[in-house]
Structure formats: C-alpha cells, structure tokens
PDB file of N, CA, C and O in Angstrom:
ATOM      1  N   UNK A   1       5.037  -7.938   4.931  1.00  0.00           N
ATOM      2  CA  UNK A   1       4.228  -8.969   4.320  1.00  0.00           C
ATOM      3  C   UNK A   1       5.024  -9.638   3.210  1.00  0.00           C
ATOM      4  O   UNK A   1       5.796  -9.056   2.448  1.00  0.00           O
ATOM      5  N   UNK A   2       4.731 -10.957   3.218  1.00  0.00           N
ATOM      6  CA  UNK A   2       5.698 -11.680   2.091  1.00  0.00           C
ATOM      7  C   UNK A   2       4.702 -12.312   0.992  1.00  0.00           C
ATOM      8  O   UNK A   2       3.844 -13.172   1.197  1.00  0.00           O
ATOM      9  N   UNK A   3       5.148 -11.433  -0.693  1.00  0.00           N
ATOM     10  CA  UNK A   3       4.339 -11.697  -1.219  1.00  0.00           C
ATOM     11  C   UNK A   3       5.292 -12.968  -1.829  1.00  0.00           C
ATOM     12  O   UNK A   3       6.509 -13.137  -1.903  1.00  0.00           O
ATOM     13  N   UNK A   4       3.836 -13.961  -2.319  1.00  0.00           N
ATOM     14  CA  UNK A   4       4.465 -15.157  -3.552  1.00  0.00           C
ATOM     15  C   UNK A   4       4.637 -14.845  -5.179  1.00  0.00           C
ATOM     16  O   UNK A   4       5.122 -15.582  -6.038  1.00  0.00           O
ATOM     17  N   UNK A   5       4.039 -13.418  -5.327  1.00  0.00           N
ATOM     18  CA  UNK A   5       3.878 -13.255  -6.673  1.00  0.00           C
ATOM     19  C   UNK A   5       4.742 -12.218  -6.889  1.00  0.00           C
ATOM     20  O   UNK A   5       5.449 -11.738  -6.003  1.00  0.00           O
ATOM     21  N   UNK A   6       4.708 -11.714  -8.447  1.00  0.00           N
ATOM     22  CA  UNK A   6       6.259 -10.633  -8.658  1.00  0.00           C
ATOM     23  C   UNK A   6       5.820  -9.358  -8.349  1.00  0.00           C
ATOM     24  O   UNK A   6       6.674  -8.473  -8.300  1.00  0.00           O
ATOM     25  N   UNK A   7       4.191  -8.972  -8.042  1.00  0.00           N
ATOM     26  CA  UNK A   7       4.272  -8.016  -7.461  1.00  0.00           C
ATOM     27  C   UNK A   7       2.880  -8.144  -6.916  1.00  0.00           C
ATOM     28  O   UNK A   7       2.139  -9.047  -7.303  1.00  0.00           O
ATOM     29  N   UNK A   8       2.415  -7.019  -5.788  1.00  0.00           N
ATOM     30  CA  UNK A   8       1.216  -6.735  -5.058  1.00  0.00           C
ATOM     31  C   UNK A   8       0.562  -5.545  -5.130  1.00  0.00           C
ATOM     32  O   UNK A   8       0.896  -4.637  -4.369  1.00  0.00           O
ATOM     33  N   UNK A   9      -0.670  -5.339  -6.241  1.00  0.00           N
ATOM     34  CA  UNK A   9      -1.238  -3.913  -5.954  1.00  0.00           C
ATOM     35  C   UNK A   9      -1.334  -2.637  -4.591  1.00  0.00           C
ATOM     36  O   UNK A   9      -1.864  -3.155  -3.608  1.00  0.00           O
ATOM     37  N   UNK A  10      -1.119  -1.803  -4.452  1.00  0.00           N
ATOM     38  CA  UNK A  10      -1.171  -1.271  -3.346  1.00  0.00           C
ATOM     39  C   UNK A  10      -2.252  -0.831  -2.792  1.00  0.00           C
ATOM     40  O   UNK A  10      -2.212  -0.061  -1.832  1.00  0.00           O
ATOM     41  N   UNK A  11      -3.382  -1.271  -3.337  1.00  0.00           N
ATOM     42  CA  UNK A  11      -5.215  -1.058  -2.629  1.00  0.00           C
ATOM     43  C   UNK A  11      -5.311  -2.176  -1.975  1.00  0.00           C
ATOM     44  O   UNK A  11      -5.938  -2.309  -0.925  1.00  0.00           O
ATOM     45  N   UNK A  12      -4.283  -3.631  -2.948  1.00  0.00           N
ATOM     46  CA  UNK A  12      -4.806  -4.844  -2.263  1.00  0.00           C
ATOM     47  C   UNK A  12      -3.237  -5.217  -1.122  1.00  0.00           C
ATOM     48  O   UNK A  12      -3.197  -6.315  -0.567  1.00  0.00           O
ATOM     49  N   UNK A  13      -2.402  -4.483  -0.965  1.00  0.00           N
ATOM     50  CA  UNK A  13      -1.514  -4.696  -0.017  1.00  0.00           C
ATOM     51  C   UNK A  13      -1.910  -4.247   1.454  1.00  0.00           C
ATOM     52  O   UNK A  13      -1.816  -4.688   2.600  1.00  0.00           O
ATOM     53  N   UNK A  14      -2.511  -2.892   0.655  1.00  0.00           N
ATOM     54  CA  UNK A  14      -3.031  -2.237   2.257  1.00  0.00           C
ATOM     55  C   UNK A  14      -4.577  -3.205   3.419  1.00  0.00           C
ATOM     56  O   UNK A  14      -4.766  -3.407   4.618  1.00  0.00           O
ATOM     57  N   UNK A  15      -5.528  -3.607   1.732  1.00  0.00           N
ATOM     58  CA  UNK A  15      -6.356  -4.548   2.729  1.00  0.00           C
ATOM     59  C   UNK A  15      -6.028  -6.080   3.292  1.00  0.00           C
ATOM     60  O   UNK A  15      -6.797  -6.938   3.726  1.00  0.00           O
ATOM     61  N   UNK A  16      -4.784  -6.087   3.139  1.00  0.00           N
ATOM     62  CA  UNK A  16      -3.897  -7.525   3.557  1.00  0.00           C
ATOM     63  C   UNK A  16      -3.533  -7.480   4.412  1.00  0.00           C
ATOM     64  O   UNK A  16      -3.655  -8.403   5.216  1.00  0.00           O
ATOM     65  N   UNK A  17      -2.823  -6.243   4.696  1.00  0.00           N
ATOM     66  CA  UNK A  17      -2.178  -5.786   6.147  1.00  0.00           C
ATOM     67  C   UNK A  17      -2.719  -4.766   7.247  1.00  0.00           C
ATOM     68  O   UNK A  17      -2.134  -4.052   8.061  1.00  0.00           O
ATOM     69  N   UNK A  18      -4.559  -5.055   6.844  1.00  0.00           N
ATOM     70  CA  UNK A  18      -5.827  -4.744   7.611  1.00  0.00           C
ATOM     71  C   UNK A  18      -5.362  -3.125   8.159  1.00  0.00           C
ATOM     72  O   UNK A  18      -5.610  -2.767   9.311  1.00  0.00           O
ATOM     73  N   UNK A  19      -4.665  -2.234   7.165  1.00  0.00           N
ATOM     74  CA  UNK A  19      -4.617  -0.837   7.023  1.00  0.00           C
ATOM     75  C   UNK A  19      -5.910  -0.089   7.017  1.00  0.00           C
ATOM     76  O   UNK A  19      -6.350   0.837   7.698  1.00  0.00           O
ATOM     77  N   UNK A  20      -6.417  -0.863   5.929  1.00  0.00           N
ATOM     78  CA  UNK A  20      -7.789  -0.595   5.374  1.00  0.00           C
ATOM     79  C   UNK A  20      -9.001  -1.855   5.222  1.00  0.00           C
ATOM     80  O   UNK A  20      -8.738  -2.975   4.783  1.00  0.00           O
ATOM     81  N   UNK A  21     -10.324  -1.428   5.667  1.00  0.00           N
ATOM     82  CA  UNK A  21     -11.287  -2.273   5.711  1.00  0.00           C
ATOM     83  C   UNK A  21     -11.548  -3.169   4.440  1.00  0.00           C
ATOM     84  O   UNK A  21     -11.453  -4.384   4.269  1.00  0.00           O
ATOM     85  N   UNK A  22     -11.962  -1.986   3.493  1.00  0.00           N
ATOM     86  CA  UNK A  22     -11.956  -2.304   1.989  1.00  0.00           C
ATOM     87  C   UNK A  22     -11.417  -1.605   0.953  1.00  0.00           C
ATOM     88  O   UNK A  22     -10.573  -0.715   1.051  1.00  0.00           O
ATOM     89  N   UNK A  23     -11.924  -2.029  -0.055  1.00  0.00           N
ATOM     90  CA  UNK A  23     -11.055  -1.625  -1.350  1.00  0.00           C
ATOM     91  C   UNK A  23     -11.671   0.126  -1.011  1.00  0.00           C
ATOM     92  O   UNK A  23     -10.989   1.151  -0.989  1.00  0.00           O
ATOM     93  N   UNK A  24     -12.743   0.024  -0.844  1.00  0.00           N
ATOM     94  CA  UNK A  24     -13.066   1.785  -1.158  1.00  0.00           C
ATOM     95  C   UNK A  24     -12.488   2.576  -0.364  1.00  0.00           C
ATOM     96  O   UNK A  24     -12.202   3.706  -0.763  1.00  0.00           O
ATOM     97  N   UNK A  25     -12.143   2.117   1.112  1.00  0.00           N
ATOM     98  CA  UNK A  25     -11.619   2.984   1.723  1.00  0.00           C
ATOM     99  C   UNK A  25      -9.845   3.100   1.548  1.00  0.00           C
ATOM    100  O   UNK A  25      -9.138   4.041   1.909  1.00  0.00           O
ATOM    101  N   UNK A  26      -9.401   1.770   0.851  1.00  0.00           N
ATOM    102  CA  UNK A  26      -8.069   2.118   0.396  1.00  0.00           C
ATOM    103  C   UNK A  26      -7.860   2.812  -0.850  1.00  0.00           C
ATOM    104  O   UNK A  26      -6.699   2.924  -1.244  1.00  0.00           O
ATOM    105  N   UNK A  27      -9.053   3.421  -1.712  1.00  0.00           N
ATOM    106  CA  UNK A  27      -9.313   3.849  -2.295  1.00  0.00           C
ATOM    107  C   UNK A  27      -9.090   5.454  -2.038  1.00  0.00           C
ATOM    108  O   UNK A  27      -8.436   6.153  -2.811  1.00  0.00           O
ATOM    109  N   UNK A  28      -9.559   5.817  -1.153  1.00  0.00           N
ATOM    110  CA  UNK A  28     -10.520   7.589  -0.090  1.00  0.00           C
ATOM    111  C   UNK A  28      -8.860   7.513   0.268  1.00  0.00           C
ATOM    112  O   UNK A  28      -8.241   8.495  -0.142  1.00  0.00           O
ATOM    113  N   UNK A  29      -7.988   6.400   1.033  1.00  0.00           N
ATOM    114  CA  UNK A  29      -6.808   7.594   2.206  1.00  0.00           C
ATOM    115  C   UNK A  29      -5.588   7.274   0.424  1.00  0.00           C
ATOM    116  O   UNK A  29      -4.680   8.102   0.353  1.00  0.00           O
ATOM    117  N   UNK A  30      -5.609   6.619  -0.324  1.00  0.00           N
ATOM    118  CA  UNK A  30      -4.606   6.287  -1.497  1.00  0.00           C
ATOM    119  C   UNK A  30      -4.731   7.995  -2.298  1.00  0.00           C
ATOM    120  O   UNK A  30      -3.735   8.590  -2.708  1.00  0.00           O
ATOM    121  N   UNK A  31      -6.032   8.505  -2.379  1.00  0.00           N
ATOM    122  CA  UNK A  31      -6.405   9.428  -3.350  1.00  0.00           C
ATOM    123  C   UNK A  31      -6.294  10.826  -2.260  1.00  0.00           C
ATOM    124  O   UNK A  31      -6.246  11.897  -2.866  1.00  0.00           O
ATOM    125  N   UNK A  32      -6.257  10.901  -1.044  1.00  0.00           N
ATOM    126  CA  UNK A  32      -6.019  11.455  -0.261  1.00  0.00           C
ATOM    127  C   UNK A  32      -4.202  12.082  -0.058  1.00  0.00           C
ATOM    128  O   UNK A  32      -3.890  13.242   0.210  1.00  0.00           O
ATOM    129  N   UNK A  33      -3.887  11.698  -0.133  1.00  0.00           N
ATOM    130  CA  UNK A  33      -2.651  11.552  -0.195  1.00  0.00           C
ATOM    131  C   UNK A  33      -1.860  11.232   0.707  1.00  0.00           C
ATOM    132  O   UNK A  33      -0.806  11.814   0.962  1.00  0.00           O
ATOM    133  N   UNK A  34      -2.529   9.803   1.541  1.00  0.00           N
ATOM    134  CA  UNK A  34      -2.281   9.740   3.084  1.00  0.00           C
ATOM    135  C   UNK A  34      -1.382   8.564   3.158  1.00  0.00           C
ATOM    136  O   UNK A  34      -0.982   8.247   4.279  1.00  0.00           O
ATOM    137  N   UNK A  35      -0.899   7.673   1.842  1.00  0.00           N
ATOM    138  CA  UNK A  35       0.232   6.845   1.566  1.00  0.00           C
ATOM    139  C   UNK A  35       0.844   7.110   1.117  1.00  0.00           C
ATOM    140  O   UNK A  35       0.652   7.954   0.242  1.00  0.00           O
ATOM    141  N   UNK A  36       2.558   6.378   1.475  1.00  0.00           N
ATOM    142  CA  UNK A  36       3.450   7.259   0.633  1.00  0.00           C
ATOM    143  C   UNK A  36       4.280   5.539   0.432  1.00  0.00           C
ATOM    144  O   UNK A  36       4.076   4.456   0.980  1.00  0.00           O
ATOM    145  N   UNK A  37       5.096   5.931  -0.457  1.00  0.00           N
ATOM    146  CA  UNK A  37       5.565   4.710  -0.941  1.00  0.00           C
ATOM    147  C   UNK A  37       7.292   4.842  -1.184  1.00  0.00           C
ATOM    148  O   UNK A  37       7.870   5.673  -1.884  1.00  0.00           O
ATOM    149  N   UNK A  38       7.573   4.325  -0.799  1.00  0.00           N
ATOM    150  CA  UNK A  38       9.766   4.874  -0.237  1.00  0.00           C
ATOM    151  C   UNK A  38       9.676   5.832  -0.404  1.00  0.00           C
ATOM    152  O   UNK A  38      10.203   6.304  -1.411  1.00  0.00           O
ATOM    153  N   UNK A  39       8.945   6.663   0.509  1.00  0.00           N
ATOM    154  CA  UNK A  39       9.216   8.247   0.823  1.00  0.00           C
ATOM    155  C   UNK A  39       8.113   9.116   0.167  1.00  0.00           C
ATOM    156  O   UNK A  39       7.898  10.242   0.614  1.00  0.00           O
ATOM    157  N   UNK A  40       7.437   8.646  -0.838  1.00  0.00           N
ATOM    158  CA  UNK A  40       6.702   9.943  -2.026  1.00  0.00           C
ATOM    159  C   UNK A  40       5.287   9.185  -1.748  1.00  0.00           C
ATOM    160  O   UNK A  40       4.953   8.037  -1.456  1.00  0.00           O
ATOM    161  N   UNK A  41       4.709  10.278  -1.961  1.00  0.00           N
ATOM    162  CA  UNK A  41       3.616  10.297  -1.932  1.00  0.00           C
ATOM    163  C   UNK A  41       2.833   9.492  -3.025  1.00  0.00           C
ATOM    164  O   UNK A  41       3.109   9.842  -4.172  1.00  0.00           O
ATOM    165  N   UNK A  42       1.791   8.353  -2.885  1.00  0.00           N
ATOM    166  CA  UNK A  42       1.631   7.245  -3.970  1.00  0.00           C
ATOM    167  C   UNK A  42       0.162   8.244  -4.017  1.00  0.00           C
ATOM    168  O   UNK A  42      -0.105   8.827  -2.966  1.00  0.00           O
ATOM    169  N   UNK A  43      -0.907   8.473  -5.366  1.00  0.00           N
ATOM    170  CA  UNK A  43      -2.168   8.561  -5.589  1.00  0.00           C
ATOM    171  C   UNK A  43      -2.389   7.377  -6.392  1.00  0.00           C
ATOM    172  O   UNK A  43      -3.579   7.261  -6.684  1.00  0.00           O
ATOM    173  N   UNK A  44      -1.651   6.463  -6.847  1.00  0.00           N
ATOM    174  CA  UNK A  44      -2.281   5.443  -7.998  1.00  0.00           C
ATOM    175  C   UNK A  44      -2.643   4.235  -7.183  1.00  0.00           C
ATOM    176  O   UNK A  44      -1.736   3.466  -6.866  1.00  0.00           O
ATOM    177  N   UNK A  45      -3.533   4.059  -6.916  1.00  0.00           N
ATOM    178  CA  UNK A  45      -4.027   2.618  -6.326  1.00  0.00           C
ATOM    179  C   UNK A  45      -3.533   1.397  -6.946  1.00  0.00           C
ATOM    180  O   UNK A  45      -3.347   0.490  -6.136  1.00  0.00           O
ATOM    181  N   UNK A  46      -3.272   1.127  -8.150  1.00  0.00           N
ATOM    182  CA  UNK A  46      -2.926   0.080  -8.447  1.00  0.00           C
ATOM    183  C   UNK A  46      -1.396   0.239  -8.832  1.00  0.00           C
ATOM    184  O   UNK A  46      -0.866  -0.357  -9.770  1.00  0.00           O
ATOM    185  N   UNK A  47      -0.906   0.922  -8.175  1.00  0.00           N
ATOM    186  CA  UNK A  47       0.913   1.040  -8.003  1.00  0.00           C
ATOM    187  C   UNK A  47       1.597  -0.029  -7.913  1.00  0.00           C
ATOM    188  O   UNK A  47       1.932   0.000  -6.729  1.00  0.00           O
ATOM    189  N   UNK A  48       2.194  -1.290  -8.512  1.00  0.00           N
ATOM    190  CA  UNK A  48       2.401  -2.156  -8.624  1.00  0.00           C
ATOM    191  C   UNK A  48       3.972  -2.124  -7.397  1.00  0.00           C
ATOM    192  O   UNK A  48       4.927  -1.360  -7.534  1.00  0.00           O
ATOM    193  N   UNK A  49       3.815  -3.166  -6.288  1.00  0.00           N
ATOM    194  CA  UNK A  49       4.544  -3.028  -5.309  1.00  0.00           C
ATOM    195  C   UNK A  49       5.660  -4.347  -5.102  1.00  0.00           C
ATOM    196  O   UNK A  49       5.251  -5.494  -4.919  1.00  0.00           O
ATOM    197  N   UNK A  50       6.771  -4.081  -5.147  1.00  0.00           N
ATOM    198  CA  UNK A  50       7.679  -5.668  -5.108  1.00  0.00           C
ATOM    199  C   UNK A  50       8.120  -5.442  -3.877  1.00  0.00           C
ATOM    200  O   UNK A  50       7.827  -4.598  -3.031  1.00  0.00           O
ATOM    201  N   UNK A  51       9.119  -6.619  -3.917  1.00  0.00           N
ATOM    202  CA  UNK A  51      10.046  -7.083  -2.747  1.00  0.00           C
ATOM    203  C   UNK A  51      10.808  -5.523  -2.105  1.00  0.00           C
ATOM    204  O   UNK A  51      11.288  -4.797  -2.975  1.00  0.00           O
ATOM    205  N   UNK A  52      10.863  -5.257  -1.297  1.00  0.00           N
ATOM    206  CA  UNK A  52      11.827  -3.980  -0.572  1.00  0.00           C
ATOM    207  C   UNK A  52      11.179  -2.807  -0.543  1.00  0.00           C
ATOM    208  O   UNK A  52      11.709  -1.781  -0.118  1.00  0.00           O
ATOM    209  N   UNK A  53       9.866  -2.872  -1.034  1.00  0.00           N
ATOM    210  CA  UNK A  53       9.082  -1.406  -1.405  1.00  0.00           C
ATOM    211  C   UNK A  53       8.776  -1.056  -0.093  1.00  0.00           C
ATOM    212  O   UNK A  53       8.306  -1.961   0.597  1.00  0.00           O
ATOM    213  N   UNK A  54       8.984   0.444   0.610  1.00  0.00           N
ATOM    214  CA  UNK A  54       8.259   0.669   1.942  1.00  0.00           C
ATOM    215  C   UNK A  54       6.688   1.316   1.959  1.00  0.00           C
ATOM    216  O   UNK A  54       6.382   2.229   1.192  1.00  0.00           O
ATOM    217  N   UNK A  55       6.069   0.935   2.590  1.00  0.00           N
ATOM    218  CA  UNK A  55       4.458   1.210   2.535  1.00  0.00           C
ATOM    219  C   UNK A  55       4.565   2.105   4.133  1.00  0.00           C
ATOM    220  O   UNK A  55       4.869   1.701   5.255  1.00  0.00           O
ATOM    221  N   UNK A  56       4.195   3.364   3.661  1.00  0.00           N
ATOM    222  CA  UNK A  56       3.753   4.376   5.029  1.00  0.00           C
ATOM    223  C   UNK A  56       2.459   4.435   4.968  1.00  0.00           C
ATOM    224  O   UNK A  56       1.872   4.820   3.957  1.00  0.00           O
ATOM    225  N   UNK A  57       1.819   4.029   6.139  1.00  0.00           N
ATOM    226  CA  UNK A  57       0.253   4.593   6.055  1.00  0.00           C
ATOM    227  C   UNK A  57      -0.348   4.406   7.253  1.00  0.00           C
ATOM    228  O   UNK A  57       0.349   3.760   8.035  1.00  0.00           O
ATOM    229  N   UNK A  58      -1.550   4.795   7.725  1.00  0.00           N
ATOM    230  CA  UNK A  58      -2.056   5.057   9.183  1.00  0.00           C
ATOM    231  C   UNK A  58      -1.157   4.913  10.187  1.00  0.00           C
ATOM    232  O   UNK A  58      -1.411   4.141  11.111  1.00  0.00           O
ATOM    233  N   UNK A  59       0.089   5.677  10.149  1.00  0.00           N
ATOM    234  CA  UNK A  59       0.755   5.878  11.465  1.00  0.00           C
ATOM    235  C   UNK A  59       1.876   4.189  10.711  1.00  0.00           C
ATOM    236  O   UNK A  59       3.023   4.054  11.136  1.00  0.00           O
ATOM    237  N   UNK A  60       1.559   3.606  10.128  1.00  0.00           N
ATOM    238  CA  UNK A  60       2.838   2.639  10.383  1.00  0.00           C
ATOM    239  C   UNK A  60       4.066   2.256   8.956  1.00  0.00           C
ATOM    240  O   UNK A  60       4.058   2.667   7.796  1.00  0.00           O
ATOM    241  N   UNK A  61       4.881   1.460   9.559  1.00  0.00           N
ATOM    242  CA  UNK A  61       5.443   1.710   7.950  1.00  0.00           C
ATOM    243  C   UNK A  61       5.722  -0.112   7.487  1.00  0.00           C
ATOM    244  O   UNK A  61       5.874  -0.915   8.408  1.00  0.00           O
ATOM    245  N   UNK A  62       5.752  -0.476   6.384  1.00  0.00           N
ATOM    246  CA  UNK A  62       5.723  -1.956   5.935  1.00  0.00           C
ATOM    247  C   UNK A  62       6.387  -1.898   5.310  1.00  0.00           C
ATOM    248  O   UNK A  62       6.772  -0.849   4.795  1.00  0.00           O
ATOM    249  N   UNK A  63       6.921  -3.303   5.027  1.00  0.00           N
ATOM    250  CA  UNK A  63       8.090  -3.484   4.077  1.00  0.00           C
ATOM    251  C   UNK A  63       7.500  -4.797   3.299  1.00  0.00           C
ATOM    252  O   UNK A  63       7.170  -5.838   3.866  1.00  0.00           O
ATOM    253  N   UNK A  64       7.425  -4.533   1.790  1.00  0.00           N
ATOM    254  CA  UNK A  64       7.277  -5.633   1.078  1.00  0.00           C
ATOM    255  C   UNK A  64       7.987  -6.635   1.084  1.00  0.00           C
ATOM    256  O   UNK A  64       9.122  -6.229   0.834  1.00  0.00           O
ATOM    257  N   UNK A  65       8.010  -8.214   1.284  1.00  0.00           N
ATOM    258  CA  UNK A  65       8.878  -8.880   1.390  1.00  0.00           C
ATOM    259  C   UNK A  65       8.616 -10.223   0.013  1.00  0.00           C
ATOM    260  O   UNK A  65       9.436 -11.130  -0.129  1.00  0.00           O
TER     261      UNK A  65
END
C-alpha cells in the first residue's frame, strides 16, 4: 500500500488493506499477538508505520510503500 503521508497507524493500515473489518477487530488480532511488524511481534495499535515497514498478518505479508 502506498501511503501519501509520513506515516500510517497500524489499526488503520490493516483496515485499508481489508485485513480487518474494523477498528475493533484490528484491535482483538493487534492485542492478540497475531501481527508482527519486520519480523516482531507488534501489540501497539497505533505503531506508527513508514515507507519499507513489513506488515505480517492473516496469512499475508505487506509492504508499506
């Protein structure tokens, strides 16, 4: 996904790239420990995400652009 701004929350990256329905449920798999973020495991929902960051989650992996 190619963001225009200097960075993209990672509750609102995941409901962009229809990972997640809504905020609450990117909320439940974020606090879960079911995203990981270049490799580690992310719990902070509002993990501030730039250009090159990798997003693992339901089976796929994203690249911030």
């Amino acid at each position: 996904m190619k963001i225009e701004t200097e960075y993209i929350k990672l509750d609102s990256f995941l409901k962009a790239e229809n990972i997640v329905a809504s905020g609450g449920e990117a909320k439940i798999i974020i606090a879960e420990g079911e995203v990981r973020v270049n490799g580690e495991v992310e719990t902070r929902r509002g993990r501030k995400l730039r250009p090159g960051d990798r997003v693992e989650a339901g089976g796929e992996t994203l690249v911030v652009e």
